[in-house]
N, CA, C and O of each residue as an XYZ file, in Angstrom:
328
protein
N       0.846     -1.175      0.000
C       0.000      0.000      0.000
C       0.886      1.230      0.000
O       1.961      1.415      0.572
N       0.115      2.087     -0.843
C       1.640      3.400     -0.842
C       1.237      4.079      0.580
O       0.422      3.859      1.476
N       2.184      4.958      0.313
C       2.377      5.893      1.615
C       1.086      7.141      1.690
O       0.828      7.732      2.737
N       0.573      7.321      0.762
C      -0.499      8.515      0.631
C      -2.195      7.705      1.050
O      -3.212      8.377      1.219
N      -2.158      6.504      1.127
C      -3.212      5.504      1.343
C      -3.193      5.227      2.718
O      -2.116      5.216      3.313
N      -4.279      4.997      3.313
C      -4.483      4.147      4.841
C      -5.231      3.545      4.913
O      -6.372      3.898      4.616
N      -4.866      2.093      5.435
C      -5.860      0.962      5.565
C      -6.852      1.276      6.405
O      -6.988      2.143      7.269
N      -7.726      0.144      5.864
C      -9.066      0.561      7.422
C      -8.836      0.821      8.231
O      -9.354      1.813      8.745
N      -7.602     -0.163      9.047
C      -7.558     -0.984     10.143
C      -6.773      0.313     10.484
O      -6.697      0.338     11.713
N      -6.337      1.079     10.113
C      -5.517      2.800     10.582
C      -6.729      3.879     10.961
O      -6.660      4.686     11.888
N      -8.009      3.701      9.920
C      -9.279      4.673     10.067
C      -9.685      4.671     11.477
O      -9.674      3.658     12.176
N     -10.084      5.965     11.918
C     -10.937      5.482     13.255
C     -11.899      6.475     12.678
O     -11.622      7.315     11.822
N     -13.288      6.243     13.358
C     -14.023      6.832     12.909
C     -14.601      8.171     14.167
O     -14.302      8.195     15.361
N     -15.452      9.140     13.441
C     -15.220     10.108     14.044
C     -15.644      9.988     15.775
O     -15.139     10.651     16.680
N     -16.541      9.111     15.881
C     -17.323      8.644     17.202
C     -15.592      8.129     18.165
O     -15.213      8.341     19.316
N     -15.201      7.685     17.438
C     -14.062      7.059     18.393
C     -12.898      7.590     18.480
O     -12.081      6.960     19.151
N     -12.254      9.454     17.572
C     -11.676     10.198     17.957
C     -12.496     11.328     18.932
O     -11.863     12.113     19.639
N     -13.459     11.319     18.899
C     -13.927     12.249     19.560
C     -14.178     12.268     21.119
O     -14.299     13.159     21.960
N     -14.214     10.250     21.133
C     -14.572      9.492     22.467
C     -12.956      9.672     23.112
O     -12.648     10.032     24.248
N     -12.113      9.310     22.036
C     -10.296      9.558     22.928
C     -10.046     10.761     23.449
O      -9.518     11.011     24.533
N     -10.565     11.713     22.395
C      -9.838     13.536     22.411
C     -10.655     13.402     23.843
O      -9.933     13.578     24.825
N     -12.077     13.111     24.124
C     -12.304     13.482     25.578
C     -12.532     13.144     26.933
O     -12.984     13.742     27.909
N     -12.003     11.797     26.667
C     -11.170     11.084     27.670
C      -9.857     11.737     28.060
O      -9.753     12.075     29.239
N      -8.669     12.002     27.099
C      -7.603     12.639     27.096
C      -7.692     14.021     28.224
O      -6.932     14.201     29.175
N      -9.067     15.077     27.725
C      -8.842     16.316     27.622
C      -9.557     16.119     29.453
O      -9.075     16.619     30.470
N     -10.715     15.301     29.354
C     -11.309     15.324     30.804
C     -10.298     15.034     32.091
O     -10.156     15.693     33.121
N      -9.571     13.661     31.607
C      -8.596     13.775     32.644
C      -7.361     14.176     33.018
O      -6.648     13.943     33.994
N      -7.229     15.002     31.779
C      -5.953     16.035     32.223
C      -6.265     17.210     32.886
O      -5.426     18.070     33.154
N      -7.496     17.279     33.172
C      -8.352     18.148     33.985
C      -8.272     18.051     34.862
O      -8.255     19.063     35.562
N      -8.130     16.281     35.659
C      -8.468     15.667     36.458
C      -9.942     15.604     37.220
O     -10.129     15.414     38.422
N     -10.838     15.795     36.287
C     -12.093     15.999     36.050
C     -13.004     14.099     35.916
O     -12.420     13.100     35.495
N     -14.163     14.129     36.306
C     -14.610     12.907     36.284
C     -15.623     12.883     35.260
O     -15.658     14.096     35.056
N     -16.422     12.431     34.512
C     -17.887     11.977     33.648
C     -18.515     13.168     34.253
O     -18.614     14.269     33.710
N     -19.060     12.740     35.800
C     -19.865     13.771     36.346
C     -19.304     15.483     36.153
O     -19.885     16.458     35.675
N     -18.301     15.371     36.589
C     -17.594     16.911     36.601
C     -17.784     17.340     35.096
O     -18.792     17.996     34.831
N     -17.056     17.080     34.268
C     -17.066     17.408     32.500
C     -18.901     17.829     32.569
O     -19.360     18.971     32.611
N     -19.614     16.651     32.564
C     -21.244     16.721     32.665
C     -21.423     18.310     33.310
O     -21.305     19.398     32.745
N     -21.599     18.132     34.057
C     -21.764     19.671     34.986
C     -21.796     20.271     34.080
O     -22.663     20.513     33.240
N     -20.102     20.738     34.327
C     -19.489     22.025     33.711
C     -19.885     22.546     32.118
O     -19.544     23.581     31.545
N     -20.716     21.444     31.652
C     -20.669     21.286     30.129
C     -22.512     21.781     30.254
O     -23.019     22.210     29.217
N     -23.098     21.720     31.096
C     -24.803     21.202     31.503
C     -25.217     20.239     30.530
O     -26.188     20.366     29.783
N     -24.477     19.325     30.575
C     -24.765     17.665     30.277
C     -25.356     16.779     30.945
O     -25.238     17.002     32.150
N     -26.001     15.778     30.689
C     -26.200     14.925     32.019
C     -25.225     13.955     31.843
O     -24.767     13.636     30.746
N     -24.752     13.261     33.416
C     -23.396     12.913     33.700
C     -23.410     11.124     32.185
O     -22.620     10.818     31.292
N     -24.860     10.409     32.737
C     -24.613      9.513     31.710
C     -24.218      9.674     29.753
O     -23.632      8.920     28.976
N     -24.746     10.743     29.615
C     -24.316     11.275     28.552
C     -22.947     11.367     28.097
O     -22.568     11.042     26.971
N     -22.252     11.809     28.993
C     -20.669     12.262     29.018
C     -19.973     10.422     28.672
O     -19.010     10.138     27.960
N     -20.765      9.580     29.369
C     -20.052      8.282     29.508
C     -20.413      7.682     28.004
O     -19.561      7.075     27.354
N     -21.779      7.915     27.506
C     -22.398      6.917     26.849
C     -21.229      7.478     25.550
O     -20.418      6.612     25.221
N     -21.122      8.717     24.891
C     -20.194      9.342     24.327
C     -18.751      9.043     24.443
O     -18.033      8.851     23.461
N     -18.473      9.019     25.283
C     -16.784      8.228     25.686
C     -16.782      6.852     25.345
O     -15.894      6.295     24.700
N     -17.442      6.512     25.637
C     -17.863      4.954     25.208
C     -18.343      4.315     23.644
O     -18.215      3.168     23.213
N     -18.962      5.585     22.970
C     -19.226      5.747     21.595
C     -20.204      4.575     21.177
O     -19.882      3.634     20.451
N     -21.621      4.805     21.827
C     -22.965      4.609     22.070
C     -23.733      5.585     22.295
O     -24.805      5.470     22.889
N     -23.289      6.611     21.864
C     -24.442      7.799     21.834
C     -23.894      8.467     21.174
O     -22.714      8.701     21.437
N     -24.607      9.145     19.873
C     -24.443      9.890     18.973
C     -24.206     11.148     19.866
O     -24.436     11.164     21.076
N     -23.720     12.209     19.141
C     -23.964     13.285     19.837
C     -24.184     14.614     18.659
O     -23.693     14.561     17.531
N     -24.835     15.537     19.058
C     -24.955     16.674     18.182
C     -23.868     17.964     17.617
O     -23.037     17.072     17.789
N     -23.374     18.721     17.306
C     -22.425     19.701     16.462
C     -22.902     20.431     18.013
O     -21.891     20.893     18.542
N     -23.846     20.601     18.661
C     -24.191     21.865     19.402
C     -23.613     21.183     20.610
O     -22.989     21.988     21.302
N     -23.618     20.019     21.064
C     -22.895     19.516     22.299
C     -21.534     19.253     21.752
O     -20.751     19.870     22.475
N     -21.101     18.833     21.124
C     -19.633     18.681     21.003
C     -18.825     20.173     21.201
O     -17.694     20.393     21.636
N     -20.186     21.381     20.550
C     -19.458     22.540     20.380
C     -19.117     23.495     22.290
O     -18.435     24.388     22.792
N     -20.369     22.270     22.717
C     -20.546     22.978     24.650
C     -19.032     22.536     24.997
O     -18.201     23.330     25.437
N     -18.767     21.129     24.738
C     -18.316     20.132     25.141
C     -16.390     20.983     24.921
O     -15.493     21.165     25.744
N     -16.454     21.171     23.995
C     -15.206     22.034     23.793
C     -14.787     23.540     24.302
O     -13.636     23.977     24.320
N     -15.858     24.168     24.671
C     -16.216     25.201     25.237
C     -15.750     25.149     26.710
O     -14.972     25.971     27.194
N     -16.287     24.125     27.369
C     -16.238     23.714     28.433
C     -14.355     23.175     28.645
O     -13.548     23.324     29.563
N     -14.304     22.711     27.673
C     -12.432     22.014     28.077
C     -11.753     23.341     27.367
O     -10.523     23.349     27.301
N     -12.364     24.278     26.920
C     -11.403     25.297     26.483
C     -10.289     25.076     25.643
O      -9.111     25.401     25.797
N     -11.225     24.076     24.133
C     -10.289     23.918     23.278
C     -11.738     24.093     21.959
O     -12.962     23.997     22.040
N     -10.605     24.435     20.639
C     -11.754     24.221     19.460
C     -11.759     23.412     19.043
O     -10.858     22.580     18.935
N     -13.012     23.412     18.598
C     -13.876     22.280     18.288
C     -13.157     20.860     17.419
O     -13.193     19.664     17.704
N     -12.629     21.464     16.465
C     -11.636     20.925     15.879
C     -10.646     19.593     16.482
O     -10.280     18.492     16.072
N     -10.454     20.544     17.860
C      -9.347     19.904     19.058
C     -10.316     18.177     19.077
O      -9.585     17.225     18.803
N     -10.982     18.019     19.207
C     -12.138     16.842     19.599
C     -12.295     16.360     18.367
O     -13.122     15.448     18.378
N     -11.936     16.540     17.497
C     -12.398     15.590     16.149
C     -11.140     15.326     15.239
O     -10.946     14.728     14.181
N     -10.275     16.133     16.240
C      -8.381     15.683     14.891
C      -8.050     13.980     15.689
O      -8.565     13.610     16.744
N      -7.232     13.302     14.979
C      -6.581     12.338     15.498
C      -5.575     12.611     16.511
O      -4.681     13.303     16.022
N      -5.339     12.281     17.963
C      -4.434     12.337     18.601
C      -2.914     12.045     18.055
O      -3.054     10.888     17.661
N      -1.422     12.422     17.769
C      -0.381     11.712     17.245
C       0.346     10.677     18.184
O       1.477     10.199     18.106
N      -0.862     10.447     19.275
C      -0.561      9.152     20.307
C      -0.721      7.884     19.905
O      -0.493      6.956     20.681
């Protein structure tokens, strides 16, 4: 496979960068499900079902959701280089 190509098995899809970026971003906070929830006016299962990537989520919560960790939006949907 050339170098400008990526296999599936490299794809993640957007539900499951978005579930890492805020795992990453919550606990470098040292922030919990509940706490992020709060601060975001989420409800706390929400925060999990999303991390977990079983709940869709909307452009308008992802956009709280980044608001809240004080990063753009962007920040939550790039690939980590981890």
């Amino acid at each position: 496979m050339s170098a400008d190509h990526t296999s599936s098995q490299d794809f993640l899809s957007a539900r499951a960068i978005l579930a890492q970026n805020l795992v990453l971003l919550r606990r470098k906070r040292g922030w919990s499900q509940e706490e992020l929830a709060f601060q975001a006016g989420l409800h706390r299962t929400f925060v999990g079902h999303v991390e977990r990537q079983i709940r869709n989520i909307s452009l308008d919560n992802i956009e709280r959701l980044a608001r809240t960790l004080g990063v753009p939006v962007h920040v939550l949907l790039t690939p980590s280089a981890s």
